[in-house]
N, C-alpha and C positions, 0 to 999 in steps of 0.2 A: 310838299304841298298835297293839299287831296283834291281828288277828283270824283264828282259824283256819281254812282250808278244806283242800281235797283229800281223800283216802281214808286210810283205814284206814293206820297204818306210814307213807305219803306225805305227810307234812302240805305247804301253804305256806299263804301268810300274807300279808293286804290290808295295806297302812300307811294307818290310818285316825284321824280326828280322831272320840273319842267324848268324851262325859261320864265322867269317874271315876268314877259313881256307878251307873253303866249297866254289864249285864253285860258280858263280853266280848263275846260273837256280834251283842249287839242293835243295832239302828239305829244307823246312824255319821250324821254331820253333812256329811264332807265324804271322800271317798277322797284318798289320796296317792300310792301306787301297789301296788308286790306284792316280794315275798319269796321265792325258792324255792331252801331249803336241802336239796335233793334232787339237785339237776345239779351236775355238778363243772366248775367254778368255781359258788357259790351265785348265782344270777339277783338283781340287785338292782334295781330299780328304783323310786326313789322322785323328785318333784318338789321338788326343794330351793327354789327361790322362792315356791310353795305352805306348804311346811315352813314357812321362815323367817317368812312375815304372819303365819302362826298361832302362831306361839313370840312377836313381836311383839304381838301379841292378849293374850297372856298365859296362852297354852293352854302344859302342863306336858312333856314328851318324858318316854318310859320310856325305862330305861336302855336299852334293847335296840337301841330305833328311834333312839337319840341313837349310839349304834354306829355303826350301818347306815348312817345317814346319814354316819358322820363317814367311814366306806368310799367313799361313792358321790362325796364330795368332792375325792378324792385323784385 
């Protein structure tokens, strides 16, 4: 899931393992990495061998981060 940071109009964005029951911002379990759709080319960076134990876990990917991820594999 992401979660928001940066200012005001600049967002980016952690790639983090939370609870789907937990708000967005709240406490995450594990980080994955970061997002930043402000720089042209968007900055991606996430740990896909991290990703992959945790989908193996049986933890769920948002559509978003299941994107991103499938970028950062190419």
């Amino acid at each position: 899931r992401l979660t928001r940071g940066g200012s005001k109009k600049k967002p980016s964005y952690r790639v983090v393992v939370l609870d789907s029951r937990k708000k967005r911002d709240s406490d995450y379990l594990e980080r994955l990495g970061h997002y930043n759709p402000c720089v042209d080319p968007a900055e991606i960076v996430i740990d896909v061998e991290k990703y992959d134990e945790w989908i193996k876990k049986g933890a769920q990917s948002s559509d978003t981060v299941a994107s991103l991820v499938k970028k950062v594999r190419k």
